[in-house]
KOLBAMAR-983326 format. One line per 4 residues: number of its first residue (from 1); their letters; for each residue x, y, z of N, C-alpha, C. Coordinates in steps of 0.05 Angstrom, whole numbers, plus 5000, padded with zeros to 4 digits. Layout:
! KOLBAMAR-983326
NUM = A = X Y Z X Y Z X Y Z; ...
***
This chain:
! KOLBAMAR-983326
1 = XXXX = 5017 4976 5000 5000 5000 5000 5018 5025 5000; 5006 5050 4986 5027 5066 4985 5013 5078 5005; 5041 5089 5021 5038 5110 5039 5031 5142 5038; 5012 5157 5056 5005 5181 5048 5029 5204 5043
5 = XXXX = 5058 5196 5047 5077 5213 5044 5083 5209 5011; 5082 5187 5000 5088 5180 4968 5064 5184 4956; 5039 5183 4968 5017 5195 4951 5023 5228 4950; 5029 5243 4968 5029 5266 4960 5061 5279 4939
9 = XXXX = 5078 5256 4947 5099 5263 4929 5094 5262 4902; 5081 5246 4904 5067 5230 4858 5038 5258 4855; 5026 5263 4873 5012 5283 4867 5027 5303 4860; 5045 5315 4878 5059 5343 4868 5076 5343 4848
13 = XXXX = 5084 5317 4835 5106 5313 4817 5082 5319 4790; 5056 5305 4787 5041 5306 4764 5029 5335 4768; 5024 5351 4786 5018 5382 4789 5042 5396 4782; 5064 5393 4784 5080 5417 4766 5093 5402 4749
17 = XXXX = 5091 5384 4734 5097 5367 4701 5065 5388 4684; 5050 5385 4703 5025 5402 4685 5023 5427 4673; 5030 5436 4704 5038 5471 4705 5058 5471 4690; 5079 5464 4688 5103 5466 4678 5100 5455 4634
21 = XXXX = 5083 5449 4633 5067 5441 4606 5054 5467 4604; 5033 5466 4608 5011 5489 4605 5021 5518 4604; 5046 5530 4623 5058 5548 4617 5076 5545 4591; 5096 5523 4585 5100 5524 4550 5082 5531 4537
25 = XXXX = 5053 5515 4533 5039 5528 4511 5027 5544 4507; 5021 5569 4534 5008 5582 4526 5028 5610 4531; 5049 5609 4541 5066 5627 4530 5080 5633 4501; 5092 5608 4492 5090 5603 4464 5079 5621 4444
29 = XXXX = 5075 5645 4442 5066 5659 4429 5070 5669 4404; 5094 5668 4403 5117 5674 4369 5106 5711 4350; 5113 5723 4383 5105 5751 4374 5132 5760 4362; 5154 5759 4362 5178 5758 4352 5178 5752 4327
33 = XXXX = 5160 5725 4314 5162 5719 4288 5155 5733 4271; 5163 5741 4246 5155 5744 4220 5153 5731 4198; 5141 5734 4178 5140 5726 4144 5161 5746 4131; 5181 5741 4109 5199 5756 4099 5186 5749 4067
37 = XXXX = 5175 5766 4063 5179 5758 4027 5198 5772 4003; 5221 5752 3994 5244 5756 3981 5234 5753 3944; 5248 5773 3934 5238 5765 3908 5258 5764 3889; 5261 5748 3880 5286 5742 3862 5284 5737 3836
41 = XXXX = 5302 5734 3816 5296 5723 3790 5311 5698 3782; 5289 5684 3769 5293 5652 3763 5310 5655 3732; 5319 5628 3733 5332 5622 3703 5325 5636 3689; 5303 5643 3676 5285 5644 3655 5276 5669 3648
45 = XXXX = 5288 5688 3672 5281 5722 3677 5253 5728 3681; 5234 5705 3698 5216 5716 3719 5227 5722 3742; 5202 5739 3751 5207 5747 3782 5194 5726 3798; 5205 5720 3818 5191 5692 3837 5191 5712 3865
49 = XXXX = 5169 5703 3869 5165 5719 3907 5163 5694 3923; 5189 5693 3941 5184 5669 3959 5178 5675 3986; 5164 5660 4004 5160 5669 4023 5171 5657 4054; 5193 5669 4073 5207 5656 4089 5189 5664 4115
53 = XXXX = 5195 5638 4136 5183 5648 4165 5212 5653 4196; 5205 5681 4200 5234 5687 4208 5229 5694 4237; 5243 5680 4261 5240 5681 4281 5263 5691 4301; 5251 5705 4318 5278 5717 4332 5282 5703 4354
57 = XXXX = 5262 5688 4361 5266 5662 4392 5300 5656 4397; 5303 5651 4414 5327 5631 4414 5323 5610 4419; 5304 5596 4432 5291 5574 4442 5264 5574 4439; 5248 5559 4417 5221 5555 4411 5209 5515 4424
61 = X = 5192 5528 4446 5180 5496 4465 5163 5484 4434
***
């Protein structure tokens, strides 16, 4: 039988694995990011508009 000292240790361990989840994703916000659109010319002498996604994060969860 587990004891009420290891029940509350496995409770507090799955309460901040949660918290500690739920704050990644809803901080996560990628207000830093942008779209860059580059336009260049192909072989053939069209213009091509490409479109890049450009992030200033240093660390994205």
């Amino acid at each position: 039988m587990i004891k009420k000292r290891h029940l509350i240790y496995i409770i507090l361990t799955f309460s901040i694995a949660f918290s500690a989840t739920f704050f990644m994703i809803k901080s996560n916000d990628h207000k830093e990011c942008g779209t860059v659109i580059k336009k260049v010319i192909d072989k053939n002498g069209k213009e091509v508009a490409t479109t890049e996604h450009v992030c200033q994060e240093k660390y994205s969860f």
